[in-house]
C-alpha positions as CSV (number, residue, x, y, z in Angstrom):
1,X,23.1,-3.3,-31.2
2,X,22.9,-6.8,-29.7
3,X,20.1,-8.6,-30.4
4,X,17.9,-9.1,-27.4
5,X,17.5,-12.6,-26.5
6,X,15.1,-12.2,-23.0
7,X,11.7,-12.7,-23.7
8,X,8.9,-10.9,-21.8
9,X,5.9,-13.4,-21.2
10,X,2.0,-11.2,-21.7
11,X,-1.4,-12.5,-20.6
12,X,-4.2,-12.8,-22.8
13,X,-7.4,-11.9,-21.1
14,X,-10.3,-9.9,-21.1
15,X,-8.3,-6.7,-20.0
16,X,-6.4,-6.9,-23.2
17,X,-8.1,-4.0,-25.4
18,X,-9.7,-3.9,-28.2
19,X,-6.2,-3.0,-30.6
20,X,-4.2,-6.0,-29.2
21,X,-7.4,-8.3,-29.1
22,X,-7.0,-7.4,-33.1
23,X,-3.4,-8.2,-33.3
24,X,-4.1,-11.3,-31.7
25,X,-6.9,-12.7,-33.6
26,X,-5.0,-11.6,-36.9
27,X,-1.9,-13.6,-35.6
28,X,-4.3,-16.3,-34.8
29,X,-3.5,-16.7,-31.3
30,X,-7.3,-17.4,-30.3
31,X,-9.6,-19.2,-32.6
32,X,-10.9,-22.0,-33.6
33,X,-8.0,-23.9,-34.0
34,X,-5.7,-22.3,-31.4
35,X,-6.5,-21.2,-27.8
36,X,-3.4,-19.4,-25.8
37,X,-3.8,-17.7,-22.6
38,X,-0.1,-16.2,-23.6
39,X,2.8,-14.4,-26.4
40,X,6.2,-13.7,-25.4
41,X,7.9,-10.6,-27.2
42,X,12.2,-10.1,-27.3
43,X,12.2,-7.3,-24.8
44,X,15.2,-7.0,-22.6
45,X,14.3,-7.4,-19.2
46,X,16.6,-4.9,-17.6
47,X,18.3,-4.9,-13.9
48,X,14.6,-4.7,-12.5
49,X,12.4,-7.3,-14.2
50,X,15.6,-9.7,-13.2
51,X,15.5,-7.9,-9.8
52,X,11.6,-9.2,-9.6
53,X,11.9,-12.6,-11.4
54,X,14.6,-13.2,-8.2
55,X,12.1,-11.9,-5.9
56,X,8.8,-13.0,-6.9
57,X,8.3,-17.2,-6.5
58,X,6.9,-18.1,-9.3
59,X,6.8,-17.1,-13.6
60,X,5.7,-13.2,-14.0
61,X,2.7,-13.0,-16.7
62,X,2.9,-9.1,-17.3
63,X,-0.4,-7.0,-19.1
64,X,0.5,-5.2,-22.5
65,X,-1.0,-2.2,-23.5
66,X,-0.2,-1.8,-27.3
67,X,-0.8,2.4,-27.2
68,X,-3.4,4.6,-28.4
69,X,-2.8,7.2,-30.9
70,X,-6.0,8.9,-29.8
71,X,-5.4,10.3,-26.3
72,X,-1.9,10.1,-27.2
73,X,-0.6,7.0,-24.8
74,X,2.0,5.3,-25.8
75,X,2.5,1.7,-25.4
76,X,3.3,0.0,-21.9
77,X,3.2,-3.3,-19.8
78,X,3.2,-3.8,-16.5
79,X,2.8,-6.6,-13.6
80,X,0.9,-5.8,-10.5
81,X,0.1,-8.3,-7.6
82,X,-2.3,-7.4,-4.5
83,X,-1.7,-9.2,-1.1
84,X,-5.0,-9.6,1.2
85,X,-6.4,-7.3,3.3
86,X,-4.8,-5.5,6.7
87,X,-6.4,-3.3,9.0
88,X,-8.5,-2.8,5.8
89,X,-6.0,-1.9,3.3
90,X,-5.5,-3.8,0.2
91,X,-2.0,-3.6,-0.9
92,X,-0.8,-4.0,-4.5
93,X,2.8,-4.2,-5.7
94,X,3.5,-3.4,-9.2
95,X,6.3,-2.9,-11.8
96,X,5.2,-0.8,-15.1
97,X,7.8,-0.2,-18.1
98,X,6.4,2.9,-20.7
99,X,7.4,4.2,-23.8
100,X,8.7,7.5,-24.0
101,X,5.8,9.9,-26.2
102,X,8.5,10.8,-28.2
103,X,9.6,7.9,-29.4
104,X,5.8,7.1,-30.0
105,X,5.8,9.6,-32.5
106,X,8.8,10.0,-34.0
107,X,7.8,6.3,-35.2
108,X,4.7,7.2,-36.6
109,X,2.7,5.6,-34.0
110,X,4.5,2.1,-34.8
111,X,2.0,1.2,-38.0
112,X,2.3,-1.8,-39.9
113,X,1.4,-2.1,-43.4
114,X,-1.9,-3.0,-42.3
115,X,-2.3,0.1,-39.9
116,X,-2.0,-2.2,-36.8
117,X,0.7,-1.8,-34.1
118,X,3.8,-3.5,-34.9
119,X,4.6,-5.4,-31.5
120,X,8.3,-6.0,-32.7
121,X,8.8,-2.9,-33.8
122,X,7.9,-2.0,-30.4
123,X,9.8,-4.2,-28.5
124,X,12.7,-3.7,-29.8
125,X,12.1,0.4,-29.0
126,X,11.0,-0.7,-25.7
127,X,14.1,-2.8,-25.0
128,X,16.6,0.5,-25.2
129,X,16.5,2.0,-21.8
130,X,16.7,5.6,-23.1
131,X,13.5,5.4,-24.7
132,X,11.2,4.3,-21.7
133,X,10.5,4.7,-17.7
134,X,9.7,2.6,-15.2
135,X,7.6,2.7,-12.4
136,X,7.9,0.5,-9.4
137,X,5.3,0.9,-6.2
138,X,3.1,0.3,-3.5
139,X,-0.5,1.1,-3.6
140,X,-2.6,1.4,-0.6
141,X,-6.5,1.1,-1.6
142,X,-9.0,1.6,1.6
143,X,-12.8,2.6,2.4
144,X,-12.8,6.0,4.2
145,X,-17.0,7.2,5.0
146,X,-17.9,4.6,2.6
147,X,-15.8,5.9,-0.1
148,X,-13.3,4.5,-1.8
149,X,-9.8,5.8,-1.6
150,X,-6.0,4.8,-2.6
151,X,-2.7,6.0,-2.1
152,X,0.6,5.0,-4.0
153,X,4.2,5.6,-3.7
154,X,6.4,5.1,-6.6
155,X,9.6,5.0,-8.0
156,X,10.4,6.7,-10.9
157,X,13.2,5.2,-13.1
158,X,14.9,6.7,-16.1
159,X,17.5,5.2,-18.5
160,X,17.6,2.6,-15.4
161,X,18.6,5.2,-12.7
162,X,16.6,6.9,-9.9
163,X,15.2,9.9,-10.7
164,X,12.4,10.2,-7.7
165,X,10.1,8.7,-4.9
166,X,6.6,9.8,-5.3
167,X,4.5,10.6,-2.9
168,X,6.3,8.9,-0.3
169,X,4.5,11.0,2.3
170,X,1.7,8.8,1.8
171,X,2.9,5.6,3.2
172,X,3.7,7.8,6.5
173,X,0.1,8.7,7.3
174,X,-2.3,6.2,8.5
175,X,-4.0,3.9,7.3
176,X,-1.2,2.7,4.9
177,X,1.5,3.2,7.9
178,X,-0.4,0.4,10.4
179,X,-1.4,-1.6,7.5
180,X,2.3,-2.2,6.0
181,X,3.9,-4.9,8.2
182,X,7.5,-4.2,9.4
183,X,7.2,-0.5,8.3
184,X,8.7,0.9,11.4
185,X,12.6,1.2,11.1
186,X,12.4,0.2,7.5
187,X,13.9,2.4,4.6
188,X,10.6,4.1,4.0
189,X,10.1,5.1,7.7
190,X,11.2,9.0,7.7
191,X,10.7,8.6,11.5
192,X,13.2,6.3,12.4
193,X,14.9,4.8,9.2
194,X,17.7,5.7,7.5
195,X,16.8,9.1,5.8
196,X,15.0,10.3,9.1
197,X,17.8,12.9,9.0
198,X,16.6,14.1,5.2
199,X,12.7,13.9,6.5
200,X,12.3,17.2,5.6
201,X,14.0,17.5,2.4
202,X,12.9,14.5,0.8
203,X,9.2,15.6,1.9
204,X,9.9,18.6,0.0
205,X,12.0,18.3,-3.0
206,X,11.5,14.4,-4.1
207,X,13.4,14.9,-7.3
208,X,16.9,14.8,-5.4
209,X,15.7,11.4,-3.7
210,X,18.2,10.2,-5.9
211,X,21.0,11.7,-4.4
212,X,19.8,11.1,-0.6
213,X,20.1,7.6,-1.9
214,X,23.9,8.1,-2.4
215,X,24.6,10.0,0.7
216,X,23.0,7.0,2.8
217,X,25.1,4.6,0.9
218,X,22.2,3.0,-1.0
219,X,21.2,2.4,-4.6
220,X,17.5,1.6,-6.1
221,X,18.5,-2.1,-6.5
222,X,18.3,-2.2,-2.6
223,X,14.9,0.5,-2.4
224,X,13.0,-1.9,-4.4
225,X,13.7,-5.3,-2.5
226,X,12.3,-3.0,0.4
227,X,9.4,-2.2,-1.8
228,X,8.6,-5.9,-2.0
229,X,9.4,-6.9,1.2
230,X,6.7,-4.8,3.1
231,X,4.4,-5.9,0.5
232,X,5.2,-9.4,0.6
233,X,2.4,-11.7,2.7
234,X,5.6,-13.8,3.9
């Protein structure tokens, strides 16, 4: 295998939990002496996180979630970016990348010598598209009778293919349908975009979104530009 020459910038913040806050003062990234807001990792960015460094205007600072043997979560990052407010919904675009379970285990939880997570251990795993998933969305968060609420449509990406859309009945219904500029005739509108014809199909059966894509003459490189596009404030 090649070895990976991307790096993957990550964001030291307070989100960062309590196992990578760990790591990090161990490494001595934050102390007395040192003071960085970031780490880089050799991860191999993929046909997506290129797809998104094209898209987005400026450096992406993603959050990294080391994994938790506990409740059995396995290591993931992701970048997520929220746009202001329309006809009171906030919407947030996001990309997430996440270890299989599997290979989570099969590595025995990815333990040092010290018992701590071994981040390049890790990256390297999660640089080898047949041992993760990705997720790339649009979520819709709203107050409905005082109450918060929020919706999300997704694609689901395996070994870098499609495998579904979920939920994508949500962004049909209101309010996320008025608050998504340019969403009629777009690629998500069931009414009168392109897959208006497979309404019903895709409604029903998302796993063989995939294959709508094909018979439309499509592909998930083009699915996610729309993605970010009716996000995007510009």
């Amino acid at each position: 295998m090649n070895p990976v020459t991307d790096q993957i910038t990550f964001g030291i913040s307070k989100k960062c939990s309590t196992a990578l806050w760990e790591i990090i003062r161990t490494r001595d990234w934050q102390s007395q002496t040192s003071c960085r807001t970031s780490f880089s990792l050799p991860i191999r960015k993929g046909p997506f996180i290129s797809l998104l460094e094209s898209l987005i205007p400026h450096p992406l600072i993603f959050e990294f979630h080391v994994g938790c043997v506990l409740d059995r979560r396995p290591p993931n990052f992701g970048y997520e970016s929220s746009s202001r407010e329309n006809n009171g919904v906030k919407l947030t675009f996001y990309y997430w990348r996440r270890l299989n379970l599997e290979v989570f285990q099969e590595n025995a939880w990815f333990h040092d010598e010290s018992q701590m997570r071994d981040l390049e251990a890790v990256a390297d795993a999660m640089s080898q598209p047949e041992n993760y998933e990705e997720l790339i969305g649009l979520a819709g968060s709203y107050r409905d009778d005082g109450l918060g609420r929020c919706k999300q449509i997704k694609l689901r990406l395996k070994g870098e293919q499609c495998q579904n859309f979920e939920n994508l009945e949500a962004i049909q219904e209101e309010p996320i349908r008025s608050a998504v500029t340019g969403f009629a005739g777009s690629l998500l509108d069931l009414e009168s975009g392109p897959f208006n014809v497979h309404r019903r199909t895709l409604l029903a059966t998302e796993w063989i979104f995939g294959d709508v894509l094909a018979t439309c003459g499509l592909d998930t490189k083009q699915m996610v530009e729309e993605l970010y596009r009716l996000w995007s404030p510009a």
